[in-house]
N, C-alpha and C positions, 0 to 999 in steps of 0.2 A: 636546537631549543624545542622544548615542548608549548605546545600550546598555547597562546597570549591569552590572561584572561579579559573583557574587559573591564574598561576604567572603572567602570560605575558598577562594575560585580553587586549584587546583594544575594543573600540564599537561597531565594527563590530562583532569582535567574543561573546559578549555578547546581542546583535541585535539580532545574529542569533542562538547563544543556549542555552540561555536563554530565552528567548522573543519567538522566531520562528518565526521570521520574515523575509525577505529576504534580504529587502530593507529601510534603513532612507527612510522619507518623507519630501519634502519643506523643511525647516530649520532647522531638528531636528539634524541632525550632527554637524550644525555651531554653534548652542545653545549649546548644548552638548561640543561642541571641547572648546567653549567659558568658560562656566562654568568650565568644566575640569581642565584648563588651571589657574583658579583661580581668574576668573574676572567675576562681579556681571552681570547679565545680567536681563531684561526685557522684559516677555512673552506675548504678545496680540493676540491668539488662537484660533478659534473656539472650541466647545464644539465636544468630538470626533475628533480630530485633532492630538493628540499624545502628549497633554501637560504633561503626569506625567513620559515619558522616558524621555525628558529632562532634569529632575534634578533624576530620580532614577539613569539610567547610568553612570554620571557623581561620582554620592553618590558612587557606587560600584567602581568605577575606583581610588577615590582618598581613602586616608587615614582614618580611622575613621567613623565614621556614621554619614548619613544624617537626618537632623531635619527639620521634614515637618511639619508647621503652617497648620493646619486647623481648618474652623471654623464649622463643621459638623461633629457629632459623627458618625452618618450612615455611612458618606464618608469613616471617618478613616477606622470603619471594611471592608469596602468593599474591601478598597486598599489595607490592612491588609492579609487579605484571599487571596489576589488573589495574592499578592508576596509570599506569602509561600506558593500555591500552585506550584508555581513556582522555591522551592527549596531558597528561599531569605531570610536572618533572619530578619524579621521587628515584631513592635510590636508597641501599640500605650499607650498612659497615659492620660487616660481623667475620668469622673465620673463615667460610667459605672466596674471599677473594681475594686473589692475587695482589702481588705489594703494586702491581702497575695499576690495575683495580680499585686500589682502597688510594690512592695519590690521586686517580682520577675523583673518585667521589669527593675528596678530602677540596681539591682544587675548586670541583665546582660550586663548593657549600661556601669555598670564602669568595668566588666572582657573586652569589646570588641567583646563581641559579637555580635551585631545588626549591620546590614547593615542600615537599615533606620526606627527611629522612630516617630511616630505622634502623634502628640499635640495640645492644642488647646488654643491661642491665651493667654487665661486667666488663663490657668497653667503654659504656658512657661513663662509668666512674675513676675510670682510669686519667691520671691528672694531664696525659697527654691529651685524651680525647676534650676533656674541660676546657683546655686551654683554647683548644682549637674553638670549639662551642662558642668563647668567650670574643672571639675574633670575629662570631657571627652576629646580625638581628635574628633572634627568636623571636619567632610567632606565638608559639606557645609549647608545653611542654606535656604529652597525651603519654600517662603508666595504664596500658594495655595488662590484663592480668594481674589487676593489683590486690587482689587476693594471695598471693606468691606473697607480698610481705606478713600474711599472716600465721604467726606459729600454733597457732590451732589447729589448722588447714594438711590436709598431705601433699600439697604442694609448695610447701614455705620453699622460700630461696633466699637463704641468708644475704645475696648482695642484692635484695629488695631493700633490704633497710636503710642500706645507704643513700637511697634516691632521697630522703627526708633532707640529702644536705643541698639540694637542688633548688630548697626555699634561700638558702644564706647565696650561694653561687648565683642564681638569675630571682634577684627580690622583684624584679619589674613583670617578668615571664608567667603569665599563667598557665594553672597547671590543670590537669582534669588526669583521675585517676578511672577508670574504667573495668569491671568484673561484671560475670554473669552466674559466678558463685560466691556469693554470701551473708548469711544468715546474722540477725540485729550484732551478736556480739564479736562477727568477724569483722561488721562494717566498722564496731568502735573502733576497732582496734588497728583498720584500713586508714583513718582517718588521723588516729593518734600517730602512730608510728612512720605516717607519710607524711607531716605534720600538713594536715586537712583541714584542723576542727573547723576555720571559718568557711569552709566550702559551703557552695548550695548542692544540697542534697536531691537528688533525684533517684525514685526507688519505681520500678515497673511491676505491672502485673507478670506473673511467670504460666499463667494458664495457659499450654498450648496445644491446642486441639489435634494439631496436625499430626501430633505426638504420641506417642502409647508404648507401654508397655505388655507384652503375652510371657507369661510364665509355664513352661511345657515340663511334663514328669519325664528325665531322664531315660532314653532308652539307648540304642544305638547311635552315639551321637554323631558320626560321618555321613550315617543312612538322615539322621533327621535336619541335621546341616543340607546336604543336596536335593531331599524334598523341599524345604524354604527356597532355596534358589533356585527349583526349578518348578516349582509350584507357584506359589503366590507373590515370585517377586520375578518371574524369569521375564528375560533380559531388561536389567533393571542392576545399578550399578551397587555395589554395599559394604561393609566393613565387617569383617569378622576377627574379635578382639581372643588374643591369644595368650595365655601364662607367661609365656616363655620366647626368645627368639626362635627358637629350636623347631617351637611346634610353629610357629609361623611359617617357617620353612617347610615344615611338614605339611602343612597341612595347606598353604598353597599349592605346591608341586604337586598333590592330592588333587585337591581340586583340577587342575591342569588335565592328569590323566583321565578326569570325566569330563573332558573337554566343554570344562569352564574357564576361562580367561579371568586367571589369578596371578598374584603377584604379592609377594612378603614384603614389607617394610619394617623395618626395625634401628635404632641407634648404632646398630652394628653393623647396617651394608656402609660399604663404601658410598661415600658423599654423592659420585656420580650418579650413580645405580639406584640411590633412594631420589636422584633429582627427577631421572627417567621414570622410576615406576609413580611416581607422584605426577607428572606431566600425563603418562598414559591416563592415570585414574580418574583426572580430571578430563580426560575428553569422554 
């Protein structure tokens, strides 16, 4: 078992030892207090902003475990790891795990054990997986990326729309939909389409200083790639986004022979291979 919280948990004491943090940020208490409380709420976030304690908090404070929609395997592990670093019992159900695997996860969700587990859009909806759900106490139920049910958007994900039937399936279950992309007419349309409208609405400032963009005129662009990372960012970890898997491949292995310590990721390595280059990346 992971971690006992105690009895008398409230956010602040879970804020601070669990988390190690000192202090909520901007509206993370009122979201937090809001959801708690058992009423659906609507997240509009910057990325790095502290969207995933708003509905983990809440998951540990109330009854039963929290069921976090996601639509990225990568994401699950990440989140995965780093709450059970944390002493937090989470675990996630998606394709990556073996049938002995997913019977483990499946087993502990109906003893009560999991604090919060992740799933991903098109297994939650699966009437196996509902049923099982339905055999559990829900804490509440967190759509991570719920921008993805918008057809506006370049990331729609038609089995977003189905999460709306999640209002009929768990009436008592609160729900909190969460994005850091969306502008007044994708949030209607977040809100319609997930049936939201009664949620409390919370919308954040997006100014981030930390952040910038430099716009450079075309020259050479391998020679002007290995000046940035060996200039103004060397030894210093980064992302270099690529057209194509191809060039990914290129253009690591590239990298490599100017003995920088590169590594491609793309939907096409083998499962293992993108778990490892994602592990290295993160150290």
């Amino acid at each position: 078992m992971d971690r006992r919280l105690p009895p008398a948990a409230t956010a602040e004491s879970l804020l601070q030892e669990v988390y190690g943090y000192a202090a909520f940020r901007g509206q993370q208490r009122a979201i937090i207090d809001t959801v708690a409380g058992g009423r659906d709420a609507f997240v509009l976030m910057p990325t790095g902003g502290g969207k995933s304690l708003c509905y983990q908090i809440p998951a540990l404070l109330r009854r039963g475990v929290g069921v976090v929609v996601s639509p990225l395997i990568a994401l699950m592990a990440d989140q995965v790891a780093a709450l059970r670093q944390l002493g937090i019992a989470a675990a996630y159900l998606n394709s990556t795990l073996s049938p002995e695997e997913q019977a483990a996860t499946e087993t502990a969700l109906l003893n009560g054990e999991l604090s919060l587990v992740y799933i991903a859009p098109e297994r939650l909806m699966q009437p196996r997986t509902l049923a099982l759900l339905q055999r559990c106490a829900l804490a509440l139920i967190a759509i991570d990326e719920a921008h993805c049910v918008s057809q506006w958007g370049h990331d729609f994900r038609p089995e977003y729309l189905r999460l709306a039937e999640l209002t009929a399936a768990f009436p008592t279950v609160p729900r909190i939909a969460l994005t850091a992309t969306a502008e007044p007419r994708t949030r209607g349309e977040i809100l319609e389409r997930l049936s939201l409208t009664d949620a409390a609405c919370f919308v954040h400032s997006f100014d981030r200083p930390n952040i910038r963009y430099r716009v450079a005129e075309r020259g050479n662009a391998k020679s002007q790639l290995l000046q940035l990372l060996r200039g103004s960012h060397a030894g210093e970890s980064g992302i270099v986004y690529c057209l194509s898997r191809r060039k990914t491949e290129d253009t690591a292995a590239w990298l490599r022979a100017q003995g920088i310590d590169a590594m491609a990721y793309h939907a096409g390595l083998d499962g293992e291979i993108r778990a490892v280059n994602q592990r290295r990346f993160q150290r």
